[in-house]
PALUM-531879 format. One record per atom (N, C-alpha, C, CB): z, y, x; atom name. Coordinates in nm, 4 decimals. Atoms other than C-alpha are relative to their C-alpha. Glycine has a CB too. Example, Ala and Ser with C-alpha at 12.3 -4.5 7.8 and 13.67 -1.06 7.14 Angstrom:
2
{c3:0.0000	c2:-0.1190	c1:0.0890	name:N}
{c3:0.7800	c2:-0.4500	c1:1.2300	name:CA}
{c3:0.0000	c2:0.1200	c1:0.0900	name:C}
{c3:0.1246	c2:0.0027	c1:-0.0992	name:CB}
{c3:-0.0060	c2:-0.1190	c1:-0.0820	name:N}
{c3:0.7140	c2:-0.1060	c1:1.3670	name:CA}
{c3:0.0730	c2:0.1090	c1:-0.0770	name:C}
{c3:-0.1415	c2:0.0462	c1:0.0414	name:CB}
END
This chain:
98
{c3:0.0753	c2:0.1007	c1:0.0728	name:N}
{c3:21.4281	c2:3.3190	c1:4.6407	name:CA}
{c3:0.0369	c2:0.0107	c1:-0.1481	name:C}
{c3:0.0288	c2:-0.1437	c1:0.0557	name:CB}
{c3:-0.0593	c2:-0.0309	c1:0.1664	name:N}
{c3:21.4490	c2:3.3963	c1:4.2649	name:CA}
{c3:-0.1233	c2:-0.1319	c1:-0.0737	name:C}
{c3:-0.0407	c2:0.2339	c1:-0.0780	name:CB}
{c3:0.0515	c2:0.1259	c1:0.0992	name:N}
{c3:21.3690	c2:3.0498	c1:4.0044	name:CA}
{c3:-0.0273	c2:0.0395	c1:-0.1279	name:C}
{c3:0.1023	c2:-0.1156	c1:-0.0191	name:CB}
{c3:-0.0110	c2:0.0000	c1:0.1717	name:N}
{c3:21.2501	c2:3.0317	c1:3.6586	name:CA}
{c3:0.1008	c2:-0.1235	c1:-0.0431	name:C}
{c3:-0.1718	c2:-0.0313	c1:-0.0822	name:CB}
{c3:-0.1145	c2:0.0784	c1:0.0748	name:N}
{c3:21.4750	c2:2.9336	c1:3.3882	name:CA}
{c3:-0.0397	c2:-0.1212	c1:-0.0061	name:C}
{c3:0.0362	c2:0.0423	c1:-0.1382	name:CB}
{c3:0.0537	c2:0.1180	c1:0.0331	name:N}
{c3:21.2552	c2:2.6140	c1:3.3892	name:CA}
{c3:0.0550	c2:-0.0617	c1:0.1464	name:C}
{c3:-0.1729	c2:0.0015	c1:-0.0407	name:CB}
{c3:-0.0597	c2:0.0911	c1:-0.1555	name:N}
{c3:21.3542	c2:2.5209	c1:3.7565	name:CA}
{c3:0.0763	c2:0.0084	c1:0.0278	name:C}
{c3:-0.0297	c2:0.0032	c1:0.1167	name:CB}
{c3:-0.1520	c2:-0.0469	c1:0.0070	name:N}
{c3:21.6962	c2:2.6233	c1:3.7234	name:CA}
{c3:0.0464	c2:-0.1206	c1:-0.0986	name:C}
{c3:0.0292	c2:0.1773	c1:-0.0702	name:CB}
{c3:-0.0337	c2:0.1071	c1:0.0995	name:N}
{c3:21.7360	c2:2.3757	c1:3.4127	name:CA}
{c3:-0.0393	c2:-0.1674	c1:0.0617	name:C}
{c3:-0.0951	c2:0.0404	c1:-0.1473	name:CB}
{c3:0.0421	c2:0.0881	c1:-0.0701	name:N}
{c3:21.5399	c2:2.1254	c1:3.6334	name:CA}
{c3:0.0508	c2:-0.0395	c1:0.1141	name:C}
{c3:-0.0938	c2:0.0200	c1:0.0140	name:CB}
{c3:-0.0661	c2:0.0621	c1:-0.1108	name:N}
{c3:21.7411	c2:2.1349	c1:3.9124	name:CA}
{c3:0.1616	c2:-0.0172	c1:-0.0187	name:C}
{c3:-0.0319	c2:0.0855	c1:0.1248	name:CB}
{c3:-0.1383	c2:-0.0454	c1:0.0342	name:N}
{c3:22.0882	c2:2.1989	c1:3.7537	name:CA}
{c3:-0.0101	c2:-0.1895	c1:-0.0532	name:C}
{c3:0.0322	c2:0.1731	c1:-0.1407	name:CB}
{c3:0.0587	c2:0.1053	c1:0.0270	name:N}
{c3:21.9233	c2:1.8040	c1:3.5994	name:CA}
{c3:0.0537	c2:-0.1045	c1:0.1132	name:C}
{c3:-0.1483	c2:0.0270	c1:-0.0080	name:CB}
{c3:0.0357	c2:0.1133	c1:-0.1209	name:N}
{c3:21.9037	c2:1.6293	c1:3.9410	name:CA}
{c3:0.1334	c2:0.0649	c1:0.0689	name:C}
{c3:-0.1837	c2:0.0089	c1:0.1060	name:CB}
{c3:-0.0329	c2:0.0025	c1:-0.0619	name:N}
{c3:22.1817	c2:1.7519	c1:4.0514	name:CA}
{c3:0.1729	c2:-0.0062	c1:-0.0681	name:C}
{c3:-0.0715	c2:0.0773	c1:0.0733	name:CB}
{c3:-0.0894	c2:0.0860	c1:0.0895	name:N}
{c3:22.4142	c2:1.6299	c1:3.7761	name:CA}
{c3:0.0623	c2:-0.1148	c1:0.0525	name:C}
{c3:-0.0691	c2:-0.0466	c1:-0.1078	name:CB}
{c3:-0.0851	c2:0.1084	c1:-0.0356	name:N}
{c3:22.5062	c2:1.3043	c1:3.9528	name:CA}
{c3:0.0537	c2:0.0183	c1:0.1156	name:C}
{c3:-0.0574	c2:-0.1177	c1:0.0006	name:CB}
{c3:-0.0448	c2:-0.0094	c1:-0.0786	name:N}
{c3:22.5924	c2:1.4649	c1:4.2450	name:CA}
{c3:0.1058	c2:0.0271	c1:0.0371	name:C}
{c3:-0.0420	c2:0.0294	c1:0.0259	name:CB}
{c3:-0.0918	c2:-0.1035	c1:-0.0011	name:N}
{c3:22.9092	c2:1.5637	c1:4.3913	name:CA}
{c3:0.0421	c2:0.0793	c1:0.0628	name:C}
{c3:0.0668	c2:-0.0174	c1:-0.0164	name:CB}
{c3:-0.0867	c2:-0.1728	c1:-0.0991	name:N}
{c3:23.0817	c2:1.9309	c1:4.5817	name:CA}
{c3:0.0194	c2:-0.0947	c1:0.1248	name:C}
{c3:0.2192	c2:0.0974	c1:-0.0786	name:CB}
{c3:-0.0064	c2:-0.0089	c1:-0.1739	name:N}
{c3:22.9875	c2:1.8884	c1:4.9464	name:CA}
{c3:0.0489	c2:0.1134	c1:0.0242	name:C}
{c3:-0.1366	c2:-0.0076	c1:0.0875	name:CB}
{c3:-0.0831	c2:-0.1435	c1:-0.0971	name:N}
{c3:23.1460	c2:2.2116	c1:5.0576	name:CA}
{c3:0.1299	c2:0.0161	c1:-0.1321	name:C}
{c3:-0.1427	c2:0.2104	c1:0.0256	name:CB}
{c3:-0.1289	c2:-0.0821	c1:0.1027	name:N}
{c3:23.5180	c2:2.3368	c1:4.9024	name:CA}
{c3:0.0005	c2:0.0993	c1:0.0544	name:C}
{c3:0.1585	c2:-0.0482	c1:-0.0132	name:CB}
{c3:-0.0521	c2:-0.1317	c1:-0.0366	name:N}
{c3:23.5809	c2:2.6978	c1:4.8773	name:CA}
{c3:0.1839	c2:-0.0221	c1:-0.0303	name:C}
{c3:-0.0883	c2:0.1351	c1:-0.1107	name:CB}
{c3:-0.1629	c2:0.0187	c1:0.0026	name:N}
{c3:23.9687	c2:2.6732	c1:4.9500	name:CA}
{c3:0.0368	c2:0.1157	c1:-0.0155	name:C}
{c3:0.0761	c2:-0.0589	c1:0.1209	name:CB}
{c3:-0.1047	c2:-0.1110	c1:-0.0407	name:N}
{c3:24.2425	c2:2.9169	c1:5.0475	name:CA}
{c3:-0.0792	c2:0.0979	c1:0.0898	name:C}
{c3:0.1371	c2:-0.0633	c1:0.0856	name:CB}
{c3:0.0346	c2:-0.0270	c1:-0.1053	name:N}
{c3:24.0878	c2:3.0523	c1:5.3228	name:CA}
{c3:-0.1831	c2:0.1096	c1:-0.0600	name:C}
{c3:0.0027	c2:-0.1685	c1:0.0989	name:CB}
{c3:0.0720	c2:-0.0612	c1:0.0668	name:N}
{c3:23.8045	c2:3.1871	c1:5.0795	name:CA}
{c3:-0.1809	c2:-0.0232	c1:0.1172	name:C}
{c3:0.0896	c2:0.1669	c1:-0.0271	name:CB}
{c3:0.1331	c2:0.0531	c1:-0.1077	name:N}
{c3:23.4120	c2:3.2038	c1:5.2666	name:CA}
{c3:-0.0019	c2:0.0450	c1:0.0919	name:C}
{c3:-0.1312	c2:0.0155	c1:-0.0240	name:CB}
{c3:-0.0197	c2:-0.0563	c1:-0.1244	name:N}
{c3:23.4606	c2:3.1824	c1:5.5971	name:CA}
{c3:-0.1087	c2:-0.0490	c1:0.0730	name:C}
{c3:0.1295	c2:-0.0288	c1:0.0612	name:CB}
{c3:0.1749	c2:0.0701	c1:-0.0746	name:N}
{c3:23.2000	c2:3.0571	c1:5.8714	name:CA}
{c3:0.0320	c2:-0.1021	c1:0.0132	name:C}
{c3:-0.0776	c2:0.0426	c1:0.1523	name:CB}
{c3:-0.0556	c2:0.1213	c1:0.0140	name:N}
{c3:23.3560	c2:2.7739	c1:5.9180	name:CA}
{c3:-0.1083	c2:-0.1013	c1:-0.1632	name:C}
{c3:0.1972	c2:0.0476	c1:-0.0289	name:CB}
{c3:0.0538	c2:-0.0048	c1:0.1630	name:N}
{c3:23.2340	c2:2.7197	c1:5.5011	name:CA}
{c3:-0.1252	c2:-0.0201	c1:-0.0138	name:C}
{c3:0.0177	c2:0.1282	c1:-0.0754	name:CB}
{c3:0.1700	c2:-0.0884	c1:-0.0043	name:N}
{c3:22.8916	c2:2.9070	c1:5.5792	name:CA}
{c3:-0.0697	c2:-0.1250	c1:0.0883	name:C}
{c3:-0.0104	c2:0.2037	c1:0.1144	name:CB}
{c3:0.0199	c2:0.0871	c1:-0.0361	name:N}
{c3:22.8556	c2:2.6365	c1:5.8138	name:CA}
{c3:-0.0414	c2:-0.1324	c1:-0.0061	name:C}
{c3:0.0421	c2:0.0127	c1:0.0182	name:CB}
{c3:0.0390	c2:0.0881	c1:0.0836	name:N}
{c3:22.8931	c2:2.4006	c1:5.6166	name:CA}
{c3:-0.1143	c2:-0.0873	c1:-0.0944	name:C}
{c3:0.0455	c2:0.0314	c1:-0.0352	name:CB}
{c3:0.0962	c2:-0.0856	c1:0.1051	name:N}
{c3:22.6975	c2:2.5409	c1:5.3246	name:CA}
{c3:-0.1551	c2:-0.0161	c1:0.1040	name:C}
{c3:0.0713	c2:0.2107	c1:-0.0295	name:CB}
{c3:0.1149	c2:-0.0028	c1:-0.1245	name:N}
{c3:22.3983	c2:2.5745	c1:5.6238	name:CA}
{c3:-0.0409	c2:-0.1162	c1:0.0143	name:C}
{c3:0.0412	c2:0.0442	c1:0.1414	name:CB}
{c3:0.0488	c2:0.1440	c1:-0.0183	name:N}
{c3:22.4136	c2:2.1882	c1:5.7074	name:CA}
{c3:-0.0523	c2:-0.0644	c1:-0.0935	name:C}
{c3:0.0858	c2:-0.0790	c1:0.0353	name:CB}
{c3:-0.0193	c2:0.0802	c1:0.1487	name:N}
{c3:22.4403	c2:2.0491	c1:5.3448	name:CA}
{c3:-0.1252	c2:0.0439	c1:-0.0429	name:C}
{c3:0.1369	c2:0.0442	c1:-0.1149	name:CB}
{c3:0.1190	c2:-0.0418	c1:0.1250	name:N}
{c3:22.1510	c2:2.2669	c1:5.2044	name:CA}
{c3:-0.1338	c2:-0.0713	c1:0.1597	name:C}
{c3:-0.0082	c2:0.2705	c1:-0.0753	name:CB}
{c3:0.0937	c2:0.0265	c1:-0.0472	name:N}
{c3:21.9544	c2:2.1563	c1:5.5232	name:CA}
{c3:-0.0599	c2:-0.1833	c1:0.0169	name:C}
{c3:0.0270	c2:0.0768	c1:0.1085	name:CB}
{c3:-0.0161	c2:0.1443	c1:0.0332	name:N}
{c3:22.0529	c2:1.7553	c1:5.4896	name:CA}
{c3:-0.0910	c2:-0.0179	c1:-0.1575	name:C}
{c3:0.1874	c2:-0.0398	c1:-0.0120	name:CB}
{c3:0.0007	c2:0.0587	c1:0.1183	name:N}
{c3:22.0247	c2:1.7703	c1:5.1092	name:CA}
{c3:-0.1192	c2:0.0909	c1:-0.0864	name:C}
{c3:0.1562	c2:-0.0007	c1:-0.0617	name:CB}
{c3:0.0115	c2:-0.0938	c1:0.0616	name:N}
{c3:21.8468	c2:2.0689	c1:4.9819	name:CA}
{c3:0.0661	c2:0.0867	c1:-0.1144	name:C}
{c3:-0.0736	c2:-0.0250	c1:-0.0151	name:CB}
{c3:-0.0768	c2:-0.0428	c1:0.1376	name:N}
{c3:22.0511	c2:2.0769	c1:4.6680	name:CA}
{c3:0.1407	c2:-0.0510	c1:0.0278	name:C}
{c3:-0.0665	c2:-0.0734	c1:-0.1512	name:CB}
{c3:-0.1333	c2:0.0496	c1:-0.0123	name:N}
{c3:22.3948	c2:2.0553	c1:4.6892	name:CA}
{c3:0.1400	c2:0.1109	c1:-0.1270	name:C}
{c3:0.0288	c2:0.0205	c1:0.2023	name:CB}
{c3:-0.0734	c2:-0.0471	c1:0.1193	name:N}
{c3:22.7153	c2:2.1329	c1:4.4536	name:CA}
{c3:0.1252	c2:0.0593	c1:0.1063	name:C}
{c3:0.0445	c2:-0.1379	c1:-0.1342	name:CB}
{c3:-0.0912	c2:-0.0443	c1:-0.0870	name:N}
{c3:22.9723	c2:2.3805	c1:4.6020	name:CA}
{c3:0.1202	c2:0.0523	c1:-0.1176	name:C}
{c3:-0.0700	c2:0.1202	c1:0.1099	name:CB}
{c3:-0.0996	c2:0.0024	c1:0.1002	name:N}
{c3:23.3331	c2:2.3608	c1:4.4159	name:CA}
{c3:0.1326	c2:0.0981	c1:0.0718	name:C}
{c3:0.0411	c2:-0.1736	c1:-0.0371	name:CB}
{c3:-0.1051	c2:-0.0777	c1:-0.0285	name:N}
{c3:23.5871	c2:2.6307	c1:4.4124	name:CA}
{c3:0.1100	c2:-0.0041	c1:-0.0387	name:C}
{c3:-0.0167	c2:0.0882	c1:-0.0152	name:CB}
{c3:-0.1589	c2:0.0671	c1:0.0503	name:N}
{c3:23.9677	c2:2.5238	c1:4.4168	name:CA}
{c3:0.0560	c2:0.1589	c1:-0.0001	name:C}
{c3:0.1067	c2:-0.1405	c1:0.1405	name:CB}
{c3:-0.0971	c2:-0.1261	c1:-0.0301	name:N}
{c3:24.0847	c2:2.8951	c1:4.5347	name:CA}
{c3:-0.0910	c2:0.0607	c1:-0.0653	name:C}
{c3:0.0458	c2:0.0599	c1:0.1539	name:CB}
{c3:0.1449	c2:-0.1204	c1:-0.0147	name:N}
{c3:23.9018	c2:3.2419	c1:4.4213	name:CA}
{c3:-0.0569	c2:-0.0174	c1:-0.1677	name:C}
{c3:-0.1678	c2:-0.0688	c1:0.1536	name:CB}
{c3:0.0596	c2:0.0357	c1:0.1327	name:N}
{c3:23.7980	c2:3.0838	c1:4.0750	name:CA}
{c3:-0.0468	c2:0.1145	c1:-0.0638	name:C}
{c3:0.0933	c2:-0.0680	c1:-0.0904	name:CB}
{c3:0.0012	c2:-0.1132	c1:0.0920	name:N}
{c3:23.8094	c2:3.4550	c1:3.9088	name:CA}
{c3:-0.1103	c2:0.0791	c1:0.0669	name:C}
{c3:0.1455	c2:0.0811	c1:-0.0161	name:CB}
{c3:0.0504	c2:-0.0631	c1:-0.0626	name:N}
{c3:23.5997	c2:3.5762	c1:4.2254	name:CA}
{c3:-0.1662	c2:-0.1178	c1:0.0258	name:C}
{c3:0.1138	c2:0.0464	c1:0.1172	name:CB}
{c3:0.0729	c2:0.0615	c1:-0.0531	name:N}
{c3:23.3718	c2:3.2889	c1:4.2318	name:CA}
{c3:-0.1939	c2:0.0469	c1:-0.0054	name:C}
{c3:0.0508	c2:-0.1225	c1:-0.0564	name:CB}
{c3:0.1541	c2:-0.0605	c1:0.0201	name:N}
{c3:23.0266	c2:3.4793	c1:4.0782	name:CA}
{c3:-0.0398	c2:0.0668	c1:0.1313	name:C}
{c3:-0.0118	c2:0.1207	c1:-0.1284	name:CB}
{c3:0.0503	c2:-0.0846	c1:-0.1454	name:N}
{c3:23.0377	c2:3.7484	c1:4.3917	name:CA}
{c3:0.0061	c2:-0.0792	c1:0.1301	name:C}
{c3:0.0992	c2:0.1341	c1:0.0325	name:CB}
{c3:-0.0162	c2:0.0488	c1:-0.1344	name:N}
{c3:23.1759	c2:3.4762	c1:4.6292	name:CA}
{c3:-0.1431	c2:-0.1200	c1:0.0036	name:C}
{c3:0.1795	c2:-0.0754	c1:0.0224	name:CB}
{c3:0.1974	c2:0.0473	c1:-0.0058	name:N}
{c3:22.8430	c2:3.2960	c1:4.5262	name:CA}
{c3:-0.1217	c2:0.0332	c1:0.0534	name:C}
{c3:-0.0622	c2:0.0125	c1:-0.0973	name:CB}
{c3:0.0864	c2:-0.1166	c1:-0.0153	name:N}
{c3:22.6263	c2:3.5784	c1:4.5550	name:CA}
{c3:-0.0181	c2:0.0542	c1:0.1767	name:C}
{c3:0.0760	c2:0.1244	c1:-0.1019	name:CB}
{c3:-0.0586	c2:0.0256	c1:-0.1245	name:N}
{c3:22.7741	c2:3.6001	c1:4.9051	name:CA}
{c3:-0.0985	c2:-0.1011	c1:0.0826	name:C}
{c3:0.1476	c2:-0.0595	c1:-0.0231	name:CB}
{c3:0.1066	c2:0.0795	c1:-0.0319	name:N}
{c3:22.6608	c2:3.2800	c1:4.9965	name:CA}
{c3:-0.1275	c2:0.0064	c1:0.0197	name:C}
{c3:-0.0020	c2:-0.0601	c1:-0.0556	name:CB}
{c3:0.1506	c2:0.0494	c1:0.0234	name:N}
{c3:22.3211	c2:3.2638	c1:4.8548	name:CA}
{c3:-0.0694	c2:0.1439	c1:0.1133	name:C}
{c3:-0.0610	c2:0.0032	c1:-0.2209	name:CB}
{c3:0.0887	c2:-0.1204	c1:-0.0899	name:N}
{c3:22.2616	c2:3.6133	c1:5.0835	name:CA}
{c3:0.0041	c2:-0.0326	c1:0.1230	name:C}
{c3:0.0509	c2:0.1517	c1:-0.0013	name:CB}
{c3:0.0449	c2:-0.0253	c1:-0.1063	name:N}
{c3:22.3693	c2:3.4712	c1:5.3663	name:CA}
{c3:-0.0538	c2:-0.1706	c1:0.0443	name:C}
{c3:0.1159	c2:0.0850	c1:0.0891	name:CB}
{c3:0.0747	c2:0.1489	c1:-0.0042	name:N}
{c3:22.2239	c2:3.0897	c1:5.3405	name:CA}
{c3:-0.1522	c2:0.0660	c1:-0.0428	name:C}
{c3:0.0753	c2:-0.1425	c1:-0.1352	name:CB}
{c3:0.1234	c2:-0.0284	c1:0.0716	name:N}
{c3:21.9102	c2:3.2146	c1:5.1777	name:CA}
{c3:-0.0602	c2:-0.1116	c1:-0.0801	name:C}
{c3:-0.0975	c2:0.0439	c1:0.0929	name:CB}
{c3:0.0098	c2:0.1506	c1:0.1094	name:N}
{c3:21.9420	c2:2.9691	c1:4.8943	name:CA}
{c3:0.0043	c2:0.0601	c1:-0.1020	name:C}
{c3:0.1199	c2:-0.1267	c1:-0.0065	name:CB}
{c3:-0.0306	c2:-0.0617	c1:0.1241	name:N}
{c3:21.9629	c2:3.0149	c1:4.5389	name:CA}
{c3:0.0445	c2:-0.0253	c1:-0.1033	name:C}
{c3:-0.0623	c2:0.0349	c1:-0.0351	name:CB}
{c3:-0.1110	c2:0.0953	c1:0.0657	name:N}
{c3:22.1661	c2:2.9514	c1:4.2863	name:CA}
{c3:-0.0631	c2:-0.0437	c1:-0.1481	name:C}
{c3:0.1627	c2:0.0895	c1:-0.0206	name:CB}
{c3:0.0511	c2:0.1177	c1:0.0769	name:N}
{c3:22.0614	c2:2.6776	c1:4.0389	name:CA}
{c3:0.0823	c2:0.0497	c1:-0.1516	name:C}
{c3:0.0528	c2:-0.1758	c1:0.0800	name:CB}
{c3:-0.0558	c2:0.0215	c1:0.1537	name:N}
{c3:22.3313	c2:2.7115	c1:3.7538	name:CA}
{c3:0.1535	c2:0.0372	c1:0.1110	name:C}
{c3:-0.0320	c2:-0.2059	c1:-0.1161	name:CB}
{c3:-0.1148	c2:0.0304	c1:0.0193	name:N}
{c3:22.7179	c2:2.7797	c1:3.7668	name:CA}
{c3:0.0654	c2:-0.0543	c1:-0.1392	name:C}
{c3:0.0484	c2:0.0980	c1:0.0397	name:CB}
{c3:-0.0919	c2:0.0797	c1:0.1306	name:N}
{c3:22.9551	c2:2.5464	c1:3.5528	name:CA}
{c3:0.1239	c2:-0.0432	c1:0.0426	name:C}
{c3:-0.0675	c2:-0.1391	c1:-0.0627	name:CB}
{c3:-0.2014	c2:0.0308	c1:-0.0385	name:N}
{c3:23.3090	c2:2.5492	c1:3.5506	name:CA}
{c3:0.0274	c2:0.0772	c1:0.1511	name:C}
{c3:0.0553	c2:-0.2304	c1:0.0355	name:CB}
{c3:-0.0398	c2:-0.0426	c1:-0.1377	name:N}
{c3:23.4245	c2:2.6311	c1:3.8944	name:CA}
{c3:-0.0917	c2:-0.1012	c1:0.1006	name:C}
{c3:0.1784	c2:-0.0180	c1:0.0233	name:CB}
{c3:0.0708	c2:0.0522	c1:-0.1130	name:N}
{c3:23.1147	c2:2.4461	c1:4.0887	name:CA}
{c3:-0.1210	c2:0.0911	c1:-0.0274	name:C}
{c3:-0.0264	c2:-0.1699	c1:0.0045	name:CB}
{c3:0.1088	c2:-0.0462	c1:0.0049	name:N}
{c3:22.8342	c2:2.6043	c1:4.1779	name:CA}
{c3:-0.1249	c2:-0.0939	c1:0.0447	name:C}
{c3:0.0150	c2:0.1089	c1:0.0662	name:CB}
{c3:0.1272	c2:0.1160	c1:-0.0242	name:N}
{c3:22.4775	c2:2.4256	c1:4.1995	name:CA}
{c3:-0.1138	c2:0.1321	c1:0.1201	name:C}
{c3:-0.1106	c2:-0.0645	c1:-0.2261	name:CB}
{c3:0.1151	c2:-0.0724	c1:-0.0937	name:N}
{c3:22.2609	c2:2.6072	c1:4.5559	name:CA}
{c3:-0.1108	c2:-0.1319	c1:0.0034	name:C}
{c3:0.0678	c2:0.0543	c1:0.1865	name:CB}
{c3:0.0879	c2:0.0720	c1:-0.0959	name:N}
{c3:21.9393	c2:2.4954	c1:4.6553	name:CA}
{c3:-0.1071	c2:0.0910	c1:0.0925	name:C}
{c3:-0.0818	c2:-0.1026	c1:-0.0872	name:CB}
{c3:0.0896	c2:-0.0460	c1:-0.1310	name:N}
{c3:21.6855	c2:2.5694	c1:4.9328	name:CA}
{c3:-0.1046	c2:-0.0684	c1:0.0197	name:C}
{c3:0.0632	c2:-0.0064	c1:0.1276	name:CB}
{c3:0.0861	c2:0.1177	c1:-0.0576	name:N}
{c3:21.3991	c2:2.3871	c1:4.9801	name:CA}
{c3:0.0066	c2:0.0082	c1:0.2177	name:C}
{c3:-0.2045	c2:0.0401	c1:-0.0846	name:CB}
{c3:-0.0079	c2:-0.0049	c1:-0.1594	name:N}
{c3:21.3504	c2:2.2307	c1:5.3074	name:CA}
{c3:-0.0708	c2:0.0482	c1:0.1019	name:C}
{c3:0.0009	c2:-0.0936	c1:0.0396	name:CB}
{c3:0.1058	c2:-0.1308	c1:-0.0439	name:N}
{c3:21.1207	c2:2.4519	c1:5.5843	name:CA}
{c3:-0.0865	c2:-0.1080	c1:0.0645	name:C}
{c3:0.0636	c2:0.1503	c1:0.1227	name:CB}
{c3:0.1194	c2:0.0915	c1:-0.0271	name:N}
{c3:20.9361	c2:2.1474	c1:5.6984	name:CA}
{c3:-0.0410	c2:-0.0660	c1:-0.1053	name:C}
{c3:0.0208	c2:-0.0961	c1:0.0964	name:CB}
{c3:0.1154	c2:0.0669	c1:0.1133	name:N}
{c3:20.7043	c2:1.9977	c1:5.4121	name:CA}
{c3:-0.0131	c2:-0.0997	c1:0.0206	name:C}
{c3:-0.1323	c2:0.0386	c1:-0.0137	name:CB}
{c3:-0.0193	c2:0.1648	c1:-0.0390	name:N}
{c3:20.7072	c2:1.6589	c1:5.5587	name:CA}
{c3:0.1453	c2:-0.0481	c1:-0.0624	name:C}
{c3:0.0033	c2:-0.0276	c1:0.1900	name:CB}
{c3:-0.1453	c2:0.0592	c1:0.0406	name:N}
{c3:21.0724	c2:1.6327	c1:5.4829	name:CA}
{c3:0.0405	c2:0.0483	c1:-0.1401	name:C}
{c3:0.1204	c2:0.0493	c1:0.1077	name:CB}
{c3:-0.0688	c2:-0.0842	c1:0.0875	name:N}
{c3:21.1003	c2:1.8289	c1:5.1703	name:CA}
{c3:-0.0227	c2:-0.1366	c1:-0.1313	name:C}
{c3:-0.0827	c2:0.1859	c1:-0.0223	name:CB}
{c3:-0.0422	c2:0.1060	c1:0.1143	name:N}
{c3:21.2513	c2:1.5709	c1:4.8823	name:CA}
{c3:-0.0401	c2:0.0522	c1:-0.1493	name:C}
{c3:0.1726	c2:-0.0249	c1:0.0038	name:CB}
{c3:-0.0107	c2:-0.0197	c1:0.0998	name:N}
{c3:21.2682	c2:1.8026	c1:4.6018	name:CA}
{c3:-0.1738	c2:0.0665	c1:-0.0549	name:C}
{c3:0.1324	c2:0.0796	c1:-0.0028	name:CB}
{c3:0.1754	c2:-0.0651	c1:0.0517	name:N}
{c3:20.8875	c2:1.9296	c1:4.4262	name:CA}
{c3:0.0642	c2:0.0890	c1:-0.1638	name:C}
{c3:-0.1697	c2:-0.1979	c1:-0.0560	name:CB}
{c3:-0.0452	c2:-0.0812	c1:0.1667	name:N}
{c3:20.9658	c2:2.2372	c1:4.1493	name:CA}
{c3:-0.0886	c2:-0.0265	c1:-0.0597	name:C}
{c3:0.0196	c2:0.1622	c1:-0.0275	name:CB}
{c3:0.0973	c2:-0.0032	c1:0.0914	name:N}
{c3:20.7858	c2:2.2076	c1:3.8566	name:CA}
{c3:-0.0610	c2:0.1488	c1:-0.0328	name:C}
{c3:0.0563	c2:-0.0647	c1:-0.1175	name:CB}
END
């Protein structure tokens, strides 16, 4: 799923008051994580994922993610990352890109 810089700035926006449903710890991305990551983007669509461990690795351990969630990544800042996904039923889907 690849965004324009306009829906990247738009969702990086809405998802400012939110806060890191998933931690990347010690234990780095495990399924356990992926799991996680899986529920959260299917509850929330957008969600903020914060890395305490890995910090130096966090771009590829992103990249990671988003290949195997099939989400995409919104913005990184600081050590959180911003995924989203829209949701696959249209009845339920919260977020509308511009």
């Amino acid at each position: 799923m690849n965004l324009s810089s306009s829906q990247r700035k738009y969702l990086r926006g809405l998802a400012h008051p939110l806060k890191p449903v998933v931690m990347v710890g010690h234990g780095g991305v495990t399924e356990s994580v992926m799991a996680e990551v899986e529920q959260a983007l299917n509850v929330h669509e957008l969600i903020k994922i914060r890395f305490n461990e890995f910090k130096d690795e966090k771009t590829t351990l992103c990249d990671r993610i988003v290949e195997q969630s099939d989400a995409a990544i919104a913005g990184i800042i600081g050590h959180i990352a911003i995924l989203y996904r829209p949701q696959r039923d249209l009845s339920k889907r919260r977020i509308r890109l511009p």
